[in-house]
Phi, psi and omega in degrees: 000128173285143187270332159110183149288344208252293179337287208303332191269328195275287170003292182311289174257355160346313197232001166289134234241329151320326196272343149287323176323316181294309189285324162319269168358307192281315206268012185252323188282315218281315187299311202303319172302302206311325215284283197299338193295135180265142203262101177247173160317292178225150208287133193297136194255137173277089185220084163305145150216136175259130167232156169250125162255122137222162181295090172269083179308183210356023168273126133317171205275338192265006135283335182250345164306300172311317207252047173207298177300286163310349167275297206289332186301320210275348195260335191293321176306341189247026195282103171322119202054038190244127210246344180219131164246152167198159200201163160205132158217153163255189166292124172058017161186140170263141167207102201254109166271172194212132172235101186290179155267145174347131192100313189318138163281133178306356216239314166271359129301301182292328186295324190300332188282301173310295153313324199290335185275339170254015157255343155239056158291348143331307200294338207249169199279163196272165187085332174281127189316210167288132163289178184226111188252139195226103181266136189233134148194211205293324185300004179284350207257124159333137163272306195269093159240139179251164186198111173301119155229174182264140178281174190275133179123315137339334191274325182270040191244336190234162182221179176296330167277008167261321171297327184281332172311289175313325184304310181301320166303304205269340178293316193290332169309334204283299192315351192289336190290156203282153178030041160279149150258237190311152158195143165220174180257167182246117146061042147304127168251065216289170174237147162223198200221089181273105169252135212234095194293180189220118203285345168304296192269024143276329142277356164286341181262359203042075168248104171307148160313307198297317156348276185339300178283000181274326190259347181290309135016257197285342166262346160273064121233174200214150161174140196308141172228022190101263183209133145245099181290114157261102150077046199356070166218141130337105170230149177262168198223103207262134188252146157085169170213173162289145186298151156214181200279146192107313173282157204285061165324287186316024170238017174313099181301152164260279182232176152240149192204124177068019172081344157252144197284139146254141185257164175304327181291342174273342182235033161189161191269158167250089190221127179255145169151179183329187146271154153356107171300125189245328174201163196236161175219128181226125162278095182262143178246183185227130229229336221191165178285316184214036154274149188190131197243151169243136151205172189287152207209143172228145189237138189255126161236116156230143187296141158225145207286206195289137166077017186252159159243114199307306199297308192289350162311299210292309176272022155280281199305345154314319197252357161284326174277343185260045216212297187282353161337115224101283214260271166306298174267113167350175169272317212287344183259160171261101159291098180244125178277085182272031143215158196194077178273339161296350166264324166266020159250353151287340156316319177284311157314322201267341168281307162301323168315291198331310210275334196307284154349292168289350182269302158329302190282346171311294162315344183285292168351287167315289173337287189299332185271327183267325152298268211138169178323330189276308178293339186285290171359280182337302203284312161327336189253301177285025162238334129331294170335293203288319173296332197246314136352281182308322141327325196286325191267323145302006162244335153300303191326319188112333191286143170284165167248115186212202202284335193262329192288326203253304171313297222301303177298299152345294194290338190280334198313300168325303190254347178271359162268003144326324183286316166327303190275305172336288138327315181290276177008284205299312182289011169272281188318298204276032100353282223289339190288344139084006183272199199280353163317127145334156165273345189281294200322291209307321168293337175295313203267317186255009131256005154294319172298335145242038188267332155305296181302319189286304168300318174312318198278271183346278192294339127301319133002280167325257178318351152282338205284294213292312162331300169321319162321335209261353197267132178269167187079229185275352198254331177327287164301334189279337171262019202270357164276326158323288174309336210271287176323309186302297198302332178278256182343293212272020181268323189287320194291336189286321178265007146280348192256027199253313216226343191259294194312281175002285212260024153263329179288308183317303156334305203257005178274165189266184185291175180271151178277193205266137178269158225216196199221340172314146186234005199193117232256147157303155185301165181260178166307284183336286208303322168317309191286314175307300225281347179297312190271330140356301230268304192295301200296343192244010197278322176238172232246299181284341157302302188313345185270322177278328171276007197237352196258302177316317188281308161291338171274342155287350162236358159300307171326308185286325191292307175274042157266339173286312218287325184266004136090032174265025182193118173307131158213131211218119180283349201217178173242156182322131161320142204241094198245147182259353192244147162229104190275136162232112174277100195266151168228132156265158184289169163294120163124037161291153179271137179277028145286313186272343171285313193314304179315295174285011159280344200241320168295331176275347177283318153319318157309311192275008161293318209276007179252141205262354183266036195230124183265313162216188199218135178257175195191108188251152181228183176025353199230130168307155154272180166341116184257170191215000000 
């Protein structure tokens, strides 16, 4: 009998001392992915955008619009993959973003944005600083954000610039952890050094504003002046220092007037202490069954980088805030993590196993009932095996394991175990044939007899799948794990069921009997139950016509419930999200009093929902974005 690619392979290891080692292998490469693989939501999209800023001191907006704006769009238009330019400007200041297309690396934009503005750099007026070029992408978008508040009892003990010092504290311990990225504060209250000049007694001394800031200036620098040998030692020798908060600014001379020195302290106030409130951040919680609290809130947003895993970062930083409790952060203060995508896409992934899982066993179930005991075994070891490969190999890919990666192992399950049970079967069938073959021959021989369909039925598949790889725009990368996944089980799923199934049944067969002259094993129970009800439909030419005739119009039928919209269709299931963003715009030019008010009024609405445990309430500020 010709044997065939599948015989020959079957042949091959069957009796080979490699071939559990290998299935050791798989489910150790397979385990080993499951562990290290980083696990999200949703599979990460590559869509840069850069923006350039720059300063145009004294251009009204309709003047840096002309010489600034338009030259800078034209030069960002001509960038190779850059698929959107948009801009703003105002008085003293431009800002033109760029939107690659999908894939692009953030890292090959900004180098691209960047080359490309210094090289027509000409275009732009002589004199306009540097530009400040900004690469924005997916790793930007927080995993983490806490949010600082005072426990009850506490607030009027703390305000927004005490919370914002700890906050700057509690970011710099975080960042030590391996692979955090981006991380900023929310509704920072920074301390500065304010001089608020007085425009009288700057024309009773005659003193310019522009003065003022040339010498306030010029005393905030500090910069090496060279080498001093002492004492056969090198010391370097640093002139001027930085303003800091404490120092005698007011006693900085400007001039003289009138044979007396004037100071900074005669034409301006001096006052260290927060900046301006320019915006508020509030937390209300929930205290009581219709309890309810307002206090000041400063929020840690953090980032993680590109290929790292978001569930082991979010717990590191769990256990690093609960480590500094005490210690770094007061007793007096409240940490609350009002975002965690790493804990809820592991959940979400370790849900989707579950089902991976539930899904197996019903095919085990069939099997043990429809075989026997011994195939369902077979099939119980190779569709794990094969699920944990296929993991194994989206982590070579580069791909996360997260809801669509996973669909994909779901959708496939169903079709990657046809090549097991196929196989398994026919060595089941030339088993009961009970003739003069070895069980190794016999089993050798029926998978060559199905191993040619059994590849064709694989590489169909495939070639339904892969066609997916090809869809552009934002839906490319996010489903492209389907086909990669899918079409990878079912490549695995053939040679486990070439090579693991053959020399696990062999393993697991009884002894051999005697040989007989049966060639042809009788129908089963199933099989009996099948062939009654088969048999009538298929018995004349016009039943069979009539059952196919039936069969179509029951799936025109099923095929027109999309079209008439009598069935919800959804590629995914609806997000289980514990956070809800509402984005309010007031018109321009609003007080951050009247956004605060309506902002707090709407929170106040979201008192009245019961699944709602708090509310963060950002005013004049974005929160934290997703």
């Amino acid at each position: 009998m010709k044997l065939g690619i599948s015989g020959a392979i079957t042949r091959t290891f069957i009796r080979s001392k490699l071939t559990p080692l290998l299935m050791i292998a798989a489910v150790l490469a397979g385990l080993l992915a499951l562990g290290s693989i980083a696990r999200e939501d949703d599979p990460q999209i590559k869509a840069p955008i850069v923006d350039v800023s720059i300063t145009a001191n004294g251009l009204k907006a309709a003047n840096a619009a002309e010489l600034v704006t338009k030259p800078l769009e034209t030069i960002l238009k001509s960038i190779p993959g850059v698929k959107h330019v948009y801009s703003q400007t105002q008085d003293d200041q431009v800002m033109v973003g760029a939107e690659f297309h999908i894939g692009t690396k953030e890292q090959d934009a900004v180098i691209r944005v960047r080359n490309h503005i210094l090289a027509n750099i000409q275009k732009l007026p002589i004199g306009i600083p540097a530009p400040l070029v900004i690469g924005h992408g997916i790793n930007d978008v927080a995993i983490v954000v806490m949010t600082l508040t005072p426990k009850l009892g506490a607030a009027k003990y703390y305000n927004e610039a005490d919370l914002s010092r700890i906050a700057h504290k509690l970011q710099t311990a975080m960042i030590r952890i391996p692979d955090i990225g981006l991380s900023y504060i929310v509704g920072n209250v920074p301390d500065e050094i304010r001089v608020e000049p007085d425009p009288a007694e700057l024309s009773l001394y005659g003193v310019t504003f522009q003065q003022l800031v040339a010498r306030i200036t010029e005393a905030n620098k500090s910069f090496d002046a060279g080498n001093l040998y002492a004492n056969d030692k090198l010391n370097a020798v640093i002139v001027g220092h930085s303003l800091q908060p404490g120092s005698n600014i007011g006693l900085l001379q400007l001039t003289t007037r009138a044979g007396r020195p004037v100071y900074v302290d005669d034409v301006a106030k001096i006052v260290t202490g927060p900046a301006p409130t320019t915006h508020r951040v509030f937390m209300v919680q929930r205290t009581g069954k219709n309890a309810w609290r307002t206090t000041p809130a400063v929020s840690i947003a953090f980032a993680k980088r590109s290929g790292s895993n978001a569930v082991v970062i979010a717990h590191t930083i769990r256990e690093r805030l609960a480590s500094l409790q005490g210690s770094l952060i007061p007793n007096d203060i409240a940490v609350h993590i009002t975002r965690d995508d790493g804990r809820r896409a592991n959940a979400k992934v370790n849900d989707l196993l579950l089902h991976l899982a539930l899904a197996t066993l019903p095919i085990v179930v069939l099997i043990s009932l429809a075989i026997g005991w011994r195939a369902a075994a077979v099939t119980a070891v190779v569709i794990p095996t094969t699920v944990l490969l296929t993991i194994f190999a989206s982590w070579v890919f580069g791909f996360s394991i997260n809801r669509v990666s996973l669909f994909a192992l779901i959708f496939a399950i169903g079709i990657l175990v046809d090549d097991a049970i196929v196989v398994i079967e026919n060595i089941s069938r030339h088993w009961e044939m009970n003739d003069v073959r070895t069980r190794m021959q016999s089993a050798v021989e029926a998978v060559a007899e199905v191993g040619n369909p059994t590849i064709i039925a694989t590489l169909t598949v495939i070639t339904a799948l892969l066609p997916m790889l090809f869809v552009s725009g934002l839906m490319g990368p996010y489903m492209a794990p389907i086909p990669i996944n899918a079409s990878t089980a079912m490549v695995f799923s053939f040679f486990m069921a070439t090579i693991a199934a053959p020399w696990m049944l062999l393993k697991l067969a009884p002894r051999e009997a005697k040989p007989g002259t049966v060639h042809h094993a009788t129908r089963n129970r199933l099989g009996e139950i099948y062939w009654r009800i088969a048999e009538p439909l298929i018995r004349t030419r016009r039943r069979a016509l009539t059952f196919l005739i039936v069969i179509g119009i029951a799936t025109l039928a099923a095929i027109s419930m999309f079209y008439f919209e009598a069935v919800t269709v959804k590629l995914l299931p609806y997000g289980n999200k514990s956070h809800l963003t509402v984005v309010l715009d007031l018109p321009a030019g609003a007080s951050l009093e009247a956004t605060e008010r309506t902002l707090l009024a709407l929170a106040q609405r979201a008192k009245t929902l019961r699944d709602i445990e708090s509310v963060a309430v950002y005013a004049g500020t974005a929160g934290p974005f997703d």
